[in-house]
C-alpha positions, 0 to 999 in steps of 0.5 A: 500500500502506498500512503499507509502511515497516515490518516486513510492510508492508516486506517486502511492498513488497520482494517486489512490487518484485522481482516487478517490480510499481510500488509506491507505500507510505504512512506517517506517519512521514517519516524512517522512510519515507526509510529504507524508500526506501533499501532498497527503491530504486524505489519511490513514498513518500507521507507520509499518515495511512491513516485520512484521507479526504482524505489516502487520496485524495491517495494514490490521486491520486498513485500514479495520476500516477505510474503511471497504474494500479491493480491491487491495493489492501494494506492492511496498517496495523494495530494490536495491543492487550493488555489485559482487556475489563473495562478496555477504554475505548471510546476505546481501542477506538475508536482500534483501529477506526479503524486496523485496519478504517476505513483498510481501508475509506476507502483501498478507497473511494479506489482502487475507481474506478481498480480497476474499471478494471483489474479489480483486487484488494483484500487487506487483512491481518487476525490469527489474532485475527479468526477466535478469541478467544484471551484477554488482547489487548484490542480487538484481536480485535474490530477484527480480527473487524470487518475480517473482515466488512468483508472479505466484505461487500466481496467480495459486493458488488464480485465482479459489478464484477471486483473481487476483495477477499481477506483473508490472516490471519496468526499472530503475526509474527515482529519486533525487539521481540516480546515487550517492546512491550506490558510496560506495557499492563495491569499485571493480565494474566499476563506471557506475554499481552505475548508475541507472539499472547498468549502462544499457543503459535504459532510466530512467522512470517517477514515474508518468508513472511506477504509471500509468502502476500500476494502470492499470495492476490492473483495468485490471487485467493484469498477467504482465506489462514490462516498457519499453515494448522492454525489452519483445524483449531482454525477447524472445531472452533470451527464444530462446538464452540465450547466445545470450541474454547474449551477447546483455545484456552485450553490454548495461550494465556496463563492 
């Protein structure tokens, strides 16, 4: 699992343990990774950078010399955003495709032989931001577009190999600093943007929760899970009207 040491990644970790699956997590940051294998107990910590080819196969290679398989791939590191398009830079940019959909990628990459294998699965954790736009959350929202599509395309391509890729999409998480992380962003976006899903009238979700819908999109190897499931209403307007869709988008977000 890439992302694991923290928050979703966390939580997810905990419930696959619990389930009795062997979980190996991967992060950056050595002491926060110690902290998560005080929690979690048995589990394979591996300090690597998920946007790393080489490091993304030393991760494979060394889950594989611990457990001899792989059943499923989560990628769950990622990375939000607020801020105008009109004072995006396309570094920023860049740097939010690198860790919301190119990790997703190179780590899919590492594991695919040994998922062949097993007839595994793939689950990466996109945002509500790649199936609306809602305003003010900088290169977010295309970085997470850009997973969505990275998703199917991998799905189509792998289904006559036995490998499931499915998507789960959550709404805003609910998390210590919500609402403080993003104070400094862009002096020029309405205060209630920094809030959690820029400032869309979305109730936060439980790690616990977003963790569960993970597990299951995989156990049943679903295409595509929407927390909260309304959003699949607003999704079909958008699909009928999108003009309509914009208008009730931008009723519930910052403005």
């Amino acid at each position: 699992m890439t992302g694991g040491s923290a928050g979703l990644g966390l939580a997810l970790a905990r419930l696959l343990l619990q389930q009795g699956w062997s979980v190996s997590i991967t992060g950056r940051n050595a002491n926060q990774l110690q902290t998560a294998a005080d929690q979690l107990g048995h589990v394979q910590t591996i300090l690597a950078d998920a946007s790393d080819i080489d490091e993304a196969n030393k991760t494979v290679n060394t889950h594989i010399e611990h457990f001899g398989r792989i059943d499923a791939l989560f990628n769950v590191v990622g990375q939000s955003d607020r801020g105008r398009v009109e004072s995006l830079s396309p570094d920023r940019l860049r740097e939010l495709l690198d860790t919301n959909v190119l990790t997703a990628l190179i780590n899919a990459q590492a594991a695919l032989d040994h998922l062949r294998q097993t007839r595994g699965v793939i689950i990466n954790v996109g945002s509500l931001a790649g199936c609306l736009a809602p305003g003010y959350l900088g290169g977010y929202v295309t970085a997470k577009h850009a997973l969505r599509g990275l998703t199917r395309q991998m799905r189509m391509e792998l289904r006559d190999s036995g490998v499931h890729v499915g998507m789960v999409c959550p709404g805003p998480i609910q998390r210590d600093d919500a609402g403080t992380r993003y104070q400094q962003s862009d002096p020029s976006i309405p205060d209630a943007a920094n809030m959690p899903g820029g400032g869309a009238k979305v109730k936060g979700l439980a790690p616990e929760r977003v963790a569960r819908a993970i597990v299951d999109c995989a156990a049943r190897r679903r295409i595509e899970v929407i927390l909260p499931w309304k959003i699949r209403l607003l999704m079909m307007i958008d699909d009928l009207s999108p003009a309509w869709a914009d208008r009730i988008l931008a009723a519930k977000t910052a403005g």
